[in-house]
C-alpha positions in Angstrom: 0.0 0.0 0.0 3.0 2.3 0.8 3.7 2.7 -3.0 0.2 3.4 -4.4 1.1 6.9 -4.6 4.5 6.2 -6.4 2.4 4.4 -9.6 -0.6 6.2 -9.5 -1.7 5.7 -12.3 -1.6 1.7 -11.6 -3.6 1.7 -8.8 -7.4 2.2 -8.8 -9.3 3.7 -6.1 -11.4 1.2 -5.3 -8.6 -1.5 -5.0 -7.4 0.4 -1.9 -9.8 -0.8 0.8 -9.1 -4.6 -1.1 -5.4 -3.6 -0.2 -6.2 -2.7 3.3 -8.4 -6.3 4.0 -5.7 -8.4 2.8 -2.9 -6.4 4.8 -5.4 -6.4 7.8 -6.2 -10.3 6.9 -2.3 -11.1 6.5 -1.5 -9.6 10.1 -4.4 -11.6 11.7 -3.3 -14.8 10.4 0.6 -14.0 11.8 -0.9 -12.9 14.8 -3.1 -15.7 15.4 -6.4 -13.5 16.6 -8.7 -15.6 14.1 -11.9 -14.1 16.1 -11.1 -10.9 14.0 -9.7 -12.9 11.0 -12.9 -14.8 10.1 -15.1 -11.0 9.7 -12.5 -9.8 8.0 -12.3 -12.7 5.4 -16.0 -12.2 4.9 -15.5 -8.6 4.1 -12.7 -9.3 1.7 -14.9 -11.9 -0.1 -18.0 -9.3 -0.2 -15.7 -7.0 -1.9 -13.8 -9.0 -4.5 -13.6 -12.3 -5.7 -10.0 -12.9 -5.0 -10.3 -13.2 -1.6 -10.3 -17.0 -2.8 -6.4 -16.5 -3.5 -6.5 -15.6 0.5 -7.2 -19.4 1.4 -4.3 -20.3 0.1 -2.1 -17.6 1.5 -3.6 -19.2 4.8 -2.2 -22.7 3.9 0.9 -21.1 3.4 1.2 -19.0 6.3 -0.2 -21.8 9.0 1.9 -24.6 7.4 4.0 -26.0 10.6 2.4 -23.6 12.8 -0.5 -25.1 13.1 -2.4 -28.7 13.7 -2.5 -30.3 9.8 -6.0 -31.0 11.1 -7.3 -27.5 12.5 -5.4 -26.0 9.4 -7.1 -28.3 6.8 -10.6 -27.7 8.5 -9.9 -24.0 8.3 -8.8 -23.7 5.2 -12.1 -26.1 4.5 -13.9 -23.6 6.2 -12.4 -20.5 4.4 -13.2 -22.1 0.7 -16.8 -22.9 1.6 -17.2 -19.6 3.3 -16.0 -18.4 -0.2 -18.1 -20.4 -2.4 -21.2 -19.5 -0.2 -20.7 -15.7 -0.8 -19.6 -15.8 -4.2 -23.2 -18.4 -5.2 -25.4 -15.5 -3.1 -23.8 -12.4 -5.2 -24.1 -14.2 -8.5 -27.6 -15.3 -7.7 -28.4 -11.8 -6.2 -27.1 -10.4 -9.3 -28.7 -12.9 -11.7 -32.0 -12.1 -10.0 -31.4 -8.1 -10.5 -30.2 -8.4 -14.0 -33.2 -10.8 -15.1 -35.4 -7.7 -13.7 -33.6 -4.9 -15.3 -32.5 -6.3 -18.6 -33.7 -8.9 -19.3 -29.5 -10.6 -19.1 -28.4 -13.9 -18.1 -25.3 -13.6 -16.0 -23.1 -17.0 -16.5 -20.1 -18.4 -14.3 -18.6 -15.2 -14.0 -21.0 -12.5 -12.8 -19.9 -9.6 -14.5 -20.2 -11.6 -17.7 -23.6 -11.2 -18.9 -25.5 -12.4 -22.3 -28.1 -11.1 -23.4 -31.1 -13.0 -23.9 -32.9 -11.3 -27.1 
């Protein structure tokens, strides 16, 4: 986050609260406080998809510090957390987009075909 304002012009604005989840997300998983980590995963999926690429920052971070068994049923835990969000905002936005526009939003939500 320190160099956003050295390559401006590479960084979009609203990638800068994304920045600050993971960074917040990162020092919760060194720091073990995994009451706060779990809300804050949640917000990072709500605001982009790659919060998926966080579960496997997990596995990597709580490799040998942790129980193989707590760490595969967290990381277990984080991926259908994941999946769970990302089915509700691509039904939520299927639903919406069938009322506006009459679109069919595939795999990808921001993909969308139009039906006519």
């Amino acid at each position: 986050m320190a160099i956003g304002p050295l390559t401006w012009q590479m960084v979009h604005v609203y990638d800068m609260p994304v920045m600050a989840l993971w960074a917040l997300a990162l020092l919760l998983m060194v720091r073990r406080q995994w009451a706060w980590f779990w809300p804050v995963f949640i917000l990072a999926c709500l605001a982009k998809e790659t919060a998926a690429l966080m579960v496997l920052v997990f596995v990597a971070v709580a490799l040998g510090r942790m129980d193989h068994r707590r760490l595969l049923g967290m990381a277990g835990g984080l991926a259908v957390i994941w999946g769970v969000i990302r089915l509700a905002l691509c039904t939520f936005s299927l639903a919406v987009a069938d009322k506006t526009s009459n679109r069919i939003c595939l795999i990808n939500c921001r993909t969308c075909q139009s039906t006519q």
